[in-house]
Each structure stands twice: as structure tokens, then as C-alpha cells.
N, C-alpha and C positions, 0 to 999 in steps of 0.2 A: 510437363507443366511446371513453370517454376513455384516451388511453394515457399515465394515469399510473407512473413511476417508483418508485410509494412501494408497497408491498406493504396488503395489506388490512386485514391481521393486525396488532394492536397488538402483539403481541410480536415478530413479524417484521419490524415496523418497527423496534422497539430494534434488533435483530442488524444489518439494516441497514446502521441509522447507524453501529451499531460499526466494522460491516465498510469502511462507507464512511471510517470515520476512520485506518484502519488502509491504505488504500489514499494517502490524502491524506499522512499522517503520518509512516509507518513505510517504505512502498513509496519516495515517491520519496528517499530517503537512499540505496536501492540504483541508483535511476537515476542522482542526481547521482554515486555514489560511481564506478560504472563507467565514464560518460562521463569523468569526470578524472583517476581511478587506474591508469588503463589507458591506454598510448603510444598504438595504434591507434586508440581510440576515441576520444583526447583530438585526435588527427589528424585525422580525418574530423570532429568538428563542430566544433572549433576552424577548419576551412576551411569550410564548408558554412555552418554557422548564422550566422555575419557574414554571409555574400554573400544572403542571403535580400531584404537591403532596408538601399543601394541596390544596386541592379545594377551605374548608370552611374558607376563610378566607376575610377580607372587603375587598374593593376596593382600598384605599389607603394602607395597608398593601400589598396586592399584585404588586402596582406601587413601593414601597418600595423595593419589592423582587426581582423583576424586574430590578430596576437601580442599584443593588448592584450586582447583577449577571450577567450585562453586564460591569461590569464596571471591574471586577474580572476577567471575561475569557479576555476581552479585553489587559487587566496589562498581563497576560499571554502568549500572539501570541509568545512573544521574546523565552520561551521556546521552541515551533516547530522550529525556527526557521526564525518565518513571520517577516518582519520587512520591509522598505522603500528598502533596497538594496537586499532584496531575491525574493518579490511578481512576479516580472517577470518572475524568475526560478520556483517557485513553481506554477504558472500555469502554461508555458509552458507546464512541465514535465508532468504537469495534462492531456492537451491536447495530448500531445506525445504518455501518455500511453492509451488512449482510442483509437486513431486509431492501438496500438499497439494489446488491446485487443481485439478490434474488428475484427481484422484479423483473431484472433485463433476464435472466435464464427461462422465466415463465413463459416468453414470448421468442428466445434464440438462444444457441448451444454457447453462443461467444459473444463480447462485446458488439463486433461491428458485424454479425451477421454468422454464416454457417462456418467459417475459418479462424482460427486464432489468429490473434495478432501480439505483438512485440508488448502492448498493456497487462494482454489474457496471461501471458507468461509472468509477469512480472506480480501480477496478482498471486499466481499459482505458487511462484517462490513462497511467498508468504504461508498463503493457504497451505501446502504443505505440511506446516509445523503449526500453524493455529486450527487449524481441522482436523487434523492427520496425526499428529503426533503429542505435543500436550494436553494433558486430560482435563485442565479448567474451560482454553476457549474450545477444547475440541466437542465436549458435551454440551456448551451454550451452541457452538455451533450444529449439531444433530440435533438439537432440540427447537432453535429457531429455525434454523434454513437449511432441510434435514437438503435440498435442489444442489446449494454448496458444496457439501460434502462429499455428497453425487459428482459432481462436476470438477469436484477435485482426485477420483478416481480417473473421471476420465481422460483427463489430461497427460496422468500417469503415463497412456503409452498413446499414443499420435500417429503412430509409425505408417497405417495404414488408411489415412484421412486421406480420403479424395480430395481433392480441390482443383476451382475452376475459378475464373472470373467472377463471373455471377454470385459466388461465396460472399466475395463484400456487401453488404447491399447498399442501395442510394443513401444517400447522406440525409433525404428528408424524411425517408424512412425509422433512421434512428433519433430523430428530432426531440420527439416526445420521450422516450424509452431511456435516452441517456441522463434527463435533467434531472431525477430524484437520487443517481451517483454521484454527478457535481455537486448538486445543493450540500451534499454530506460534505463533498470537497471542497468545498466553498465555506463551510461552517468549520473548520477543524483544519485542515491543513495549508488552506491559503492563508488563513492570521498568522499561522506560526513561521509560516515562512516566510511572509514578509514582513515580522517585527523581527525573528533570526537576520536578514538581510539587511535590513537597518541597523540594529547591535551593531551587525560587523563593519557598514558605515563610522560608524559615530565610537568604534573602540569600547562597547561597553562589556562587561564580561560575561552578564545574564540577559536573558529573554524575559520581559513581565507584560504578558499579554491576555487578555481577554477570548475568553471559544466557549462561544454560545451557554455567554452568562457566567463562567467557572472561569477561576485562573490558571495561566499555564504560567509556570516557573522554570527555565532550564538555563545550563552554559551554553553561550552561540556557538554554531557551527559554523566556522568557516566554508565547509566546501558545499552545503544546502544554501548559501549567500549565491555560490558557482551555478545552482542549480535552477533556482530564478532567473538570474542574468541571461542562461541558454534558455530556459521556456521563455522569457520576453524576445532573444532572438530569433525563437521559431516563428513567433507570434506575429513580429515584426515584419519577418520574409515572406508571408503571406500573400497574393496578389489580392487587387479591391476587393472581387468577388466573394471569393473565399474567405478572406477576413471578415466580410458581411455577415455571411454568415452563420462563421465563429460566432459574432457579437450576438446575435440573435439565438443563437445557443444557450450561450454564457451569461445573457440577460438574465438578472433575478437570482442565479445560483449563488454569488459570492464569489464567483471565480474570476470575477469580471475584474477585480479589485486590482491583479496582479498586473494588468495591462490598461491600469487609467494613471491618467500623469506620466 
């Protein structure tokens, strides 16, 4: 049995990708934001993540390695986006979406039903290091949506996951189940990416955008401009049907934003 990633469902393959873009894109601006916003957490991998490779190396060399690698990802937050007037939105959103995801877990092991998909991965990067390994979101995370953290164990190893057809389920099945994910997605990372995507239209060098009521402040990104462009032509290759559907999904989340005009 091939154990593809990609759902079967042409329309379930757009959400997908969505989802998967929103994991790639949106997700880790909360990971990088907590590992360097936060003293503790910027402490543990500012030690930890140098010593991974080399090993053999002295002890002042390695405090060496150490303060030049925190000091580095630090100078960097401005790129995600982290900064003094964002840190509130980017955790909220954090928080937002874990009670988001934790919804769909209540009722199935994976996004689109009993099998992972190319999204569920894309989450789990993240999760990973915001459940799993930093001690700020990893504790909000045990403590809100202990299902999460659960779920990001299990993903750990897959090796032995049966799967079958029937693994996806029908697409009206996920109808209801998926819209309090979007809506989050809808609220938080579709404004940014499509004021990021204009910026880069119109040459401007920051992002000043509005997400649910709070302002987001950052330099644009060139290649999340790249990233719209393909989720409107997944969106676009749709056939009627399918794309009906979509719409009827996407109704009311905010998602809808990204494909009117």
C-alpha cells in the first residue's frame, strides 16, 4: 500500500497545502519567537544547540560558541517578525491554535482523518520545538492541550502505521471539524501574508498590518510574497466542483480573503 502524504481528494489536497503553508510560515515565527523572547528558553538552546556538533571542543571555546549563537538568532527575531509590538500576537495566535488543534484531535488522530498528511508533518516540525523542547510554549502547551503533546510523541515514530484508503475520510466529514483551524488561520496569518505580498508589490520595506485588533510590525518577505502567488495557483487549478466546495469551507474563516480579487 502506498503510504502517500497527499490526501486523495482534490479538494483536500488544496486545505492541505494551505495547512501545510500555514505550518511552514506562520507556525515557526511562534517557534523562533519563544526560543529568543524568552530568558529560559533562549538559555537552554543557546547551550544545547551549539554543543550538538562539535563535541570535541574546550570549554571556553564552546562558551565562545555559545554567546555568538545566541547573540546571532537573537539579532534575528525582527525577521519572523518577533519584536516588542508583535510578541502578544504571536502568542496569542500560538494559544488560539492549540485549542484549535486540539479540537480536530478530540474527534481524529490526524488532520484529514486516521493517516497523516503533508500538513500533520508540517505542524509536527514546529510542534516539535514548541511542545517538545522549549520550556515556555512547551509548558503553555502541557497545560492547555496536554492531546498536543500527546500527539506530538506520536508522530515521533510512524514507522509502523498501517494505512489504507479509507484512512482519509470524505471531505464532508471534515467540513465542520476543520473551520475553528482556519478561522485561527484566517485571523493571523492570512492579513500577514497578504499585506507581506503587497509590500513586495508596491517596494515598501515593512509590513503595517492589522490581526485581530493588534498591530503587526515586520520587514517583508520576499519569498512568503512566492508563497501566496502558489497557494492562489493551487486554488486556481481546482476544477468547479471542487473549488465549491473549497469556497463553502473557507466561507466566514478569513481565509477566503486570499482568493477574492
Amino acid at each position: 500500500m502506498q503510504r502517500s502524504v497527499i490526501p486523495s481528494d482534490a479538494a483536500l489536497v488544496f486545505v492541505d497545502y494551505l495547512l501545510e503553508d500555514y505550518g511552514d510560515e506562520w507556525l515557526t515565527k511562534a517557534m523562533f519567537h519563544y526560543r529568543w523572547a524568552h530568558q529560559a528558553d533562549c538559555d537552554k538552546a543557546g547551550v544545547l544547540l551549539p554543543m550538538q556538533h562539535p563535541f570535541e571542543v574546550s570549554e571556553e571555546r564552546s562558551e565562545q560558541a555559545q554567546r555568538a549563537f545566541r547573540e546571532r538568532q537573537i539579532s534575528r527575531l525582527y525577521v519572523v517578525g518577533s519584536n516588542e509590538v508583535t510578541a502578544d500576537v504571536i502568542e496569542n495566535t500560538y494559544r488560539d491554535f492549540l485549542q484549535a488543534f486540539d479540537s480536530i484531535l478530540c474527534q481524529r488522530p490526524y488532520l484529514f482523518g486516521r493517516r497523516p498528511s503533508s500538513a500533520d508533518f508540517a505542524l509536527y516540525g514546529q510542534l516539535t520545538q514548541l511542545a517538545s523542547f522549549d520550556p515556555t510554549p512547551m509548558k503553555l502547551t502541557l497545560e492547555t492541550a496536554p492531546r498536543v503533546s500527546a500527539w506530538v510523541n506520536r508522530m515521533d515514530d510512524l514507522s509502523g502505521l498501517h494505512v489504507d484508503q479509507s484512512g482519509w475520510f470524505e471531505r464532508d466529514q471534515l467540513l465542520d471539524s476543520l473551520r475553528p483551524l482556519l478561522t485561527e488561520i484566517g485571523r493571523s496569518y492570512v492579513p500577514v501574508m497578504l499585506a507581506n505580498a503587497q509590500a513586495v508589490i508596491c517596494g515598501d520595506k515593512d509590513i503595517h498590518v492589522n490581526v485581530d485588533g493588534k498591530t503587526w510590525l515586520q520587514p517583508t518577505f520576499p519569498y512568503q510574497a512566492r508563497c501566496v502567488q502558489w497557494i492562489q495557483e493551487q486554488y486556481l487549478a481546482l476544477a468547479g466542483s471542487d473549488r465549491r466546495w473549497v469556497d463553502v469551507l473557507l466561507s466566514g474563516t478569513g481565509c477566503e480573503a486570499m482568493f477574492n480579487g
